[in-house]
N, C-alpha and C positions, 0 to 999 in steps of 0.2 A: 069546388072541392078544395080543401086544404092539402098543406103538406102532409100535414100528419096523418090522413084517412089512406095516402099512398102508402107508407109505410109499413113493412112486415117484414116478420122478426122477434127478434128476442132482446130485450133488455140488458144491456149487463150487471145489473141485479140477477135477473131470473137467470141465466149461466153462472154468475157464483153460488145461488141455491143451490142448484140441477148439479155444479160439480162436487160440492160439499155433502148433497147426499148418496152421490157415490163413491167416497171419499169413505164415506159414517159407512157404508154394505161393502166398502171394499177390504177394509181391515179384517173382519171376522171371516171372509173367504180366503181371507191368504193362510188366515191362522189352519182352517179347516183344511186348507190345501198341504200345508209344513205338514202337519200332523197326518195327514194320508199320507203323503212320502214318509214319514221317520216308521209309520206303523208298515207302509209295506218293503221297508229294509229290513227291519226286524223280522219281518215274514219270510224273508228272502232266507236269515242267519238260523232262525228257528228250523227251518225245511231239509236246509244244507249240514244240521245238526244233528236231526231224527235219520235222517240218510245215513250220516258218518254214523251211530250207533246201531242202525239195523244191520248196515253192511259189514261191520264189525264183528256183533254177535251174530251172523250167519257164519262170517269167517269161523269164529272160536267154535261153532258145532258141527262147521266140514273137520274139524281135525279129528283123528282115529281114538276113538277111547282110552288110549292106554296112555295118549300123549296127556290129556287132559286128568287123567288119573295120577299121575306121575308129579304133575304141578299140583295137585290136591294134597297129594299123601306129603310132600314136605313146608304142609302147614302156611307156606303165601301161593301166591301164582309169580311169582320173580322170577322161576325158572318158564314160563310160556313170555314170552315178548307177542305184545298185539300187532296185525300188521299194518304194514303203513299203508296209507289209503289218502288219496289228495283232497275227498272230500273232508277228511279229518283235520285241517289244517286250520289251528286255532282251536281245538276240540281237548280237553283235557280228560282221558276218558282211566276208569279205574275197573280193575278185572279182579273179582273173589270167587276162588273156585276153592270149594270146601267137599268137605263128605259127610254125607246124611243120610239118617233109616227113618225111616216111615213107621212109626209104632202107631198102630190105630190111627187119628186124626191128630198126631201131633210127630211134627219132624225134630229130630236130635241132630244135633252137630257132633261127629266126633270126630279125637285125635289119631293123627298118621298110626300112633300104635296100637290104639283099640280097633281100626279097622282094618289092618293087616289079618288077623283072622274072620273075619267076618264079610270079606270083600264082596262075595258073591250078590251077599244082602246091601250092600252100601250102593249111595248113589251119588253122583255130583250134582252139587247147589251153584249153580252161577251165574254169577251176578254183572253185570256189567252198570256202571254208571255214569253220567260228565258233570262236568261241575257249574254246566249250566243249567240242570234239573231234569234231565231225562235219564231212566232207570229201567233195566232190563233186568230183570231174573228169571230164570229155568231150573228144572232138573230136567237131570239125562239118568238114565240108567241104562246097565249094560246090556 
């Protein structure tokens, strides 16, 4: 027998093929890897978002009617302050509480002074938004 029929193993050829083509499958798994991690942070910011505005606009509808009336009738919500909330942190969130009647199938906005006599019938529109694209609107009525 010769030497070389004892011999086993691998060439060092066939190790630089064998490393080059994990080399060539290893790049597209890391890209696929980055991009699972960047989509589930964003998953993370998205979740902690939808929270800060559910917990928010639950906040604005525990308050007593007359509070939320009161910030309607003088035309912004500037006078209601939203509260603070730690999930909100980084959240840029915007509150329009308005006053609205229900005529048939179509809602009307009106002003603090046309709905001073017609209070009974008016109702609150509100709106909550962030200005990361999540969007709550309600009406309340008394």
């Amino acid at each position: 027998m010769t030497a070389r029929a004892h011999q086993h193993g691998f060439s060092l050829v066939e190790v630089m093929v064998a490393v080059l083509l994990l080399a060539i499958c290893a790049v597209p798994m890391m890209e696929a890897l980055t991009t699972g991690l960047t989509v589930s942070a964003a998953g993370v910011d998205k979740a902690r978002e939808l929270r800060c505005m559910k917990n928010t606009m639950e906040a604005v509808l525990a308050e007593p009617y007359q509070t939320l009336w009161l910030a309607a009738s003088k035309d912004n919500a500037a006078s209601y302050v939203l509260p603070d909330d730690a999930s909100c942190a980084g959240v840029t969130r915007q509150l329009a509480i308005s006053l609205c009647e229900q005529t048939g199938s179509t809602t009307v906005f009106l002003t603090s002074g046309s709905a001073q006599n017609r209070r009974e019938a008016a109702m609150l529109y509100i709106a909550l938004s962030s200005d990361k694209g999540y969007s709550f609107t309600t009406m309340v009525a008394r």
